[in-house]
Phi, psi and omega in degrees: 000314171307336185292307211298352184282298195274005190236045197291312209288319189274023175263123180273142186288147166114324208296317192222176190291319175282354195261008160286350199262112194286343202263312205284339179285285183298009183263289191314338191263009141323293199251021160273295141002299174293316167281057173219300183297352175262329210272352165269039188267169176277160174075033182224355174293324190282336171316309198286347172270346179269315199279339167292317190288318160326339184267332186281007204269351175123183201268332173282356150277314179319313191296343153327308193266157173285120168275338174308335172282336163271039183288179173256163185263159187258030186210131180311090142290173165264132181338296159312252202335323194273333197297300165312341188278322211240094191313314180270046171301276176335283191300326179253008159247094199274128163236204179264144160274102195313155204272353161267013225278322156003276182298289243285322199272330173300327202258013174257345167295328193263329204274321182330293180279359173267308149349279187307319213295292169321324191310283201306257207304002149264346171275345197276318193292341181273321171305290164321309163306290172311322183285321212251005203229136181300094107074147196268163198300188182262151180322178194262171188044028182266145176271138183189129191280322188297334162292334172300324151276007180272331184286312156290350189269005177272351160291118174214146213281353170271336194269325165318291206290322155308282171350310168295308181285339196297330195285355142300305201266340175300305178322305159323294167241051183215151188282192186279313183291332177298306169326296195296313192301312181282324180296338174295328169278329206272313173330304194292316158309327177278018185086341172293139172301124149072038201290082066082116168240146167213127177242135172266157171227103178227164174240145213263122170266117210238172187274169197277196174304317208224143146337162162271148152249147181210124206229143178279127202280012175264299221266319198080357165298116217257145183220130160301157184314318190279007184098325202299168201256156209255344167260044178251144196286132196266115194298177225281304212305317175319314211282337172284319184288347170274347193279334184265006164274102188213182148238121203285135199052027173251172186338156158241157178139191189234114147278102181258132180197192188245162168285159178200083169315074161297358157060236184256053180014050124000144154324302195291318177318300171312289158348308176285296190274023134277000196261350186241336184225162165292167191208007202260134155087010192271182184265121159260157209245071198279126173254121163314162187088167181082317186215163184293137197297321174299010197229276177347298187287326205296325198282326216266318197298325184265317171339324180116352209294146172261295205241194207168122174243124201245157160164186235241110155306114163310301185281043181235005170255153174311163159317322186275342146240143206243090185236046191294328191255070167228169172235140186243208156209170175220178169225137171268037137292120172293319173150145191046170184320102175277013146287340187233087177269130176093312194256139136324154186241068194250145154333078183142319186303135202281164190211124176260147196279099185219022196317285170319108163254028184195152185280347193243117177262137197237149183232081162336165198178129174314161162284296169003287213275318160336283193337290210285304183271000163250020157040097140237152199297170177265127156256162204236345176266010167247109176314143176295359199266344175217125195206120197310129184240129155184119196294126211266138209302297208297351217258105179256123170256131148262131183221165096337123174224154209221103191234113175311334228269143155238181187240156206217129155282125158236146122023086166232152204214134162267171185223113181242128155255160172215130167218124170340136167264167181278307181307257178298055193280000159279006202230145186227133126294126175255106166251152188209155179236185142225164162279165179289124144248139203307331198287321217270165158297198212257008189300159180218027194258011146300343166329299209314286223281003164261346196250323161296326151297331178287326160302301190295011160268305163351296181285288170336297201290343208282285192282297236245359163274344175259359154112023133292139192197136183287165200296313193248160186278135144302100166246143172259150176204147169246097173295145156243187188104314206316328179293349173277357197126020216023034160007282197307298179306348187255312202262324156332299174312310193286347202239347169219038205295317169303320162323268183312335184292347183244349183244355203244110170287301212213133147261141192214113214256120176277349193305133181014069152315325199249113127266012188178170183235353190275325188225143188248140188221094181279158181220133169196183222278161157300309155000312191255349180337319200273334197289305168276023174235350143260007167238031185260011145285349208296138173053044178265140185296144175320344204233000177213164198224071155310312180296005177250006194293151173238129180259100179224182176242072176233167213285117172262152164293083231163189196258001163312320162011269200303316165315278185332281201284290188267348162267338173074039182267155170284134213219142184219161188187092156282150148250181136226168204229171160263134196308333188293290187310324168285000174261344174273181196286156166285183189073357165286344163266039166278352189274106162304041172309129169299125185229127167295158193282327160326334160288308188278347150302289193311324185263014182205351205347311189259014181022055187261325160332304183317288196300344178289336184294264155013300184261354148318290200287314196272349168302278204326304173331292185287335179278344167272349198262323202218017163290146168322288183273123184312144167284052211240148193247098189270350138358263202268351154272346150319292161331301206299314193272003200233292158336303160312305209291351231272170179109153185267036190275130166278148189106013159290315209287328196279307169286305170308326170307305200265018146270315168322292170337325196270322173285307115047253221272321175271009187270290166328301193288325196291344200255320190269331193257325164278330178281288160007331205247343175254001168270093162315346167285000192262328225285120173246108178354316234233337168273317191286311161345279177298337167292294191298327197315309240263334164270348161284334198254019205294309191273352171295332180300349178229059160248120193256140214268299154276135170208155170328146169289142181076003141299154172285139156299308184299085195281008179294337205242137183263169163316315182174181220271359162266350172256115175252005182276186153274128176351297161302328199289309174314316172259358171280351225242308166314333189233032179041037179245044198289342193249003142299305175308302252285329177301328164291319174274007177297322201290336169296322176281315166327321197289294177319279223276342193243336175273328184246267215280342173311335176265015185268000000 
């Protein structure tokens, strides 16, 4: 090898096949290289002066030898080793034996065993290292639950409570693009891809200059939303909370009329005081709850009804709140910009005169002040906090109501974050909160839901720097808006609507977790029911009773909207709530009451609620984001849809027949199509496909074109946790018009039962 060095230059080209290979040429000055650096080792100089002078004996030995026996090798090895593959090393080059041939050969003996010796206790430390030392993360999309808890246990409930405070204290003091600008950094920092801000420019029904007002024509006496009498001067703090008791996008003007106690405007309510009064242009006095408040107005506005005066029966609320002198506000938005209905809110988009969406001006308005204008006496056998409010049949109230509000184009922005799946980087899980908006009233319980998404980016990003990465894309949003109608999520959805109708699996919904401290309540689509009833024991803190969680499917509040109705995605959403409050009527949290960050301490104080919410929403998160097969139950909407039919309505037989059919048919597809498909030995990549598309799309099949205003299109989902038929059916039963809904839901199932699972 050493000859083979020094006569590099005299190898004639052509002589042999290899020496034509520019790779095998470039290896060789590699390991020509190498050897110069081994051969400047100690004890080895004198090799190198014998082999000079043997070079010095002249050119007709040289010209002797077969240089083909001599090629350089074509694989890096280290010197010993090559010296070995070519046994008649030695024998076919003779040289003199240096007179130290001794030492030289002890000391290729001790470097020999010193060698092996390292080999071997690197194989031992390495055997070892492997059995005791924790296991390499797994390839990207391998589903694996114990990562999933290495990923959740990086959650704790003290960095959730930092969290919370610092976006609280930012929120203070930085305007809304500042805000947005950091939240936007700090996401990024933790490693999420391509974090986004989209601004929208839409319009906001915003409070005047000055409060509403409502004044009584016997007494002349004028009262703010909150009851306070308008001429006592309103302290500094109050005054932004009388400007935000408004309703957003209702009617403006001055209205004088008589009051009419419609109590929670009912169908039947109504019905009963037109059959007793004249009812057109007068005011009704309506208690939130029971029906969608936009389904309420709808009915009082074809009645004839001019105004509304809305608030919260103290005793349809718990005990533990006392909100008699409070004042909120709500919106009569149905969901998105109502200048761009159907449409995004982009440059270039046409815009309808839509300031107003209902003719009727309403107002919110404290119990308190219920109290004061229809003036009943104090009962002493009643606590004041649940105090019968209802206005006596004989009793004529006449009031003023005096409603202010404009309308604004303003400025609104999401925060998206993404982080790319490995497989399936076309399939999006979307989970989402909101921010505080500047617009809005002064609430501050969106904290919970940013600062839990933010953890759980946090814990993720974490797992996905050592080179994990889940299967399906991962999207993260901070909605803005949302108090206005969800606004932000609706001109998103809407603005890349085509994309998610074809890519968007699952929504997971973050909106105001913590409303209570007693009870935990997941609310998902039937699809997802099963997914989430089996992890909503998972980590519950010593202070809270998962195994009493109540698990249903009903229409919630929050920017899953859009998803839910116009996309058909399967949708989840934990809170936790008070027991009391599931138990009164629903719909109540349509009412905004400003809830303060204190409060949301006091109901959580060690933000151990925070953290289960949290590792809850992000298990479910991560096994949908990265099971082979979607965790989707096609099933339990069969069931969902069997249930709904239950009852002694007629015109039913037709329908439970093509529901038997469905269940049927989804019994068939979970056995012959899914379990296979959940056998890795089974599974064929190119099936599974086409399994998840066919499950991803399940609920789009029971999405209905008309409903009622403030119903779900999405007939899966009921009214609330006491009404168990479907919703349009409950209310066509209501106004005696079974054979209109009932031909809209044939026609939804018919769809379901001949379109979707029967053919799988």
């Amino acid at each position: 090898m050493a000859y083979q060095k020094v006569n590099a230059d005299q190898r004639a080209p052509g002589h042999s096949q290899y020496l034509d290979n520019d790779d095998l040429q470039a290896t060789a000055l590699d390991l020509e290289w190498d050897m110069e650096q081994e051969l400047e080792e100690p004890g080895f100089d004198r090799f190198q002066l014998e082999a000079a002078e043997n070079q010095n004996l002249g050119n007709s030995d040289a010209a002797n030898l077969d240089l083909d026996s001599i090629q350089p090798a074509t694989s890096p090895k280290g010197r010993f080793q090559r010296l070995q593959e070519d046994s008649d090393y030695m024998s076919r080059y003779p040289r003199t034996m240096p007179k130290n041939s001794y030492c030289n050969i002890f000391r290729f003996s001790k470097i020999f065993c010193t060698l092996t010796l390292l080999f071997i206790l690197g194989i031992v430390i390495g055997y070892y290292a492997h059995t005791k030392c924790p296991s390499q993360d797994p390839p990207p999309g391998r589903s694996d639950p114990q990562l999933y808890q290495e990923i959740l246990k990086e959650i704790k409930a003290e960095e959730i409570q930092k969290l919370f405070r610092y976006l609280i204290q930012l929120s203070k003091h930085e305007d809304d693009t500042k805000f947005l600008e950091k939240l936007k950094v700090q996401w990024t920092s933790y490693g999420l891809e391509e974090v986004q801000l989209f601004n929208y420019s839409v319009l906001f029904s915003l409070p005047g200059s000055s409060p509403n007002t409502v004044t009584l024509k016997n007494s002349s006496q004028c009262f703010y939303p909150n009851g306070q009498p308008c001429d006592q001067e309103p302290r500094k703090d109050l005054s932004q909370g009388l400007l935000y008791s408004y309703a957003a996008y209702s009617a403006r003007g001055t209205l004088e009329a008589e009051v009419i106690d419609v109590r929670y405007g009912t169908a039947e309510d109504v019905s009963r005081i037109r059959v007793m009064k004249n009812v057109t242009n007068r005011i009704a006095l309506l208690k939130l709850g029971k029906l969608p408040l936009l389904y309420k107005l709808s009915l009082l506005e074809r009645a004839g009804f001019g105004g509304v005066l809305l608030y919260v029966d103290p005793c349809d609320l718990p005990k533990t709140s006392n909100l008699s002198h409070s004042s909120f506000m709500v919106s009569l938005n149905p969901g998105g910009d109502p200048s761009t209905p159907g449409y995004p809110s982009i440059v270039g988009s046409s815009r309808e005169d839509r300031s107003d969406l209902t003719r009727l001006l309403v107002q919110p308005i404290s119990a308190s002040l219920v109290a004061t204008l229809l003036a009943l006496p104090e009962e002493k056998d009643q606590p004041p906090a649940c105090r019968a409010l209802q206005l006596p049949s004989q009793e004529i109230r006449i009031v003023t109501m005096k409603v202010q509000t404009v309308t604004e184009y303003k400025t609104l922005t999401n925060v998206v974050g993404y982080l790319k799946g490995a497989s399936f980087p076309d399939r999006y899980v979307i989970v989402g909160s909101h921010h505080h908006s500047p617009y809005g009233y002064n609430g501050q319980e969106w904290a919970s839901g940013t600062a839990i998404i933010t953890a759980f980016i946090q814990a993720l990003m974490l797992k996905v720097k050592r080179g994990w990465r889940p299967d399906r894309t991962i999207i993260f949003s901070s909605w803005g808006g949302t108090t206005f109608g969800n606004i932000g999520s609706y001109e998103w959805a809407e603005d890349f609507k085509k994309v998610l109708q074809r890519n968007v699996v699952a929504y997971v919904s973050l909106h105001n977790p913590i409303r209570g401290n007693s009870s935990l309540h997941p609310v998902a689509s039937p699809s997802l029911q099963q997914l989430v009833a089996e992890k909503k024991n998972f980590n519950c803190s010593k202070r809270t009773k998962c195994p009493d969680a109540n698990l249903s499917s009903v229409q919630m509040p929050g920017d899953g909207d859009f998803f839910i109705n116009h996309l058909g995605t399967p949708s989840l959403q934990v809170v936790y709530e008070d027991v009391k409050a599931l138990e009164g009527p629903s719909f109540l949290s349509e009412a905004l009451f400003p809830v303060r960050a204190a409060e949301i301490e006091e109901l959580d104080p060690f933000f151990n609620l925070h953290e289960t919410i949290t590792k809850l929403s992000g298990e479910v998160i991560l096994q949908i984001a990265n099971d082979p097969v979607l965790p989707f139950n096609a099933l339990d909407i069969a069931l969902e849809v069997q249930n709904s039919l239950k009852g002694d309505q007629p015109h039913m037989v037709q329908l439970l027949e093509m529901a038997s059919r469905l269940r049927d048919s989804a019994e068939l597809f979970q056995s012959d199509e899914m379990r296979p498909a959940n056998d890795p030995k089974e599974r064929a990549p190119i099936r599974v496909r086409m399994l998840n598309d066919i499950l991803q799309d399940l609920e789009k099949n029971f999405l209905v074109q008309q409903v009622p205003p403030g119903f779900y299109r999405n007939i899966l989902y009921r009214l609330d946790e006491k009404t168990h038929q479907f919703s349009i059916l409950h209310e066509v039963w209501e106004h005696d018009k079974l054979h209109l809904s009932n031909e809209t839901l044939q026609a939804a199932l018919s769809k379901s039962a001949s379109d979707s699972v029967p053919e799988l």
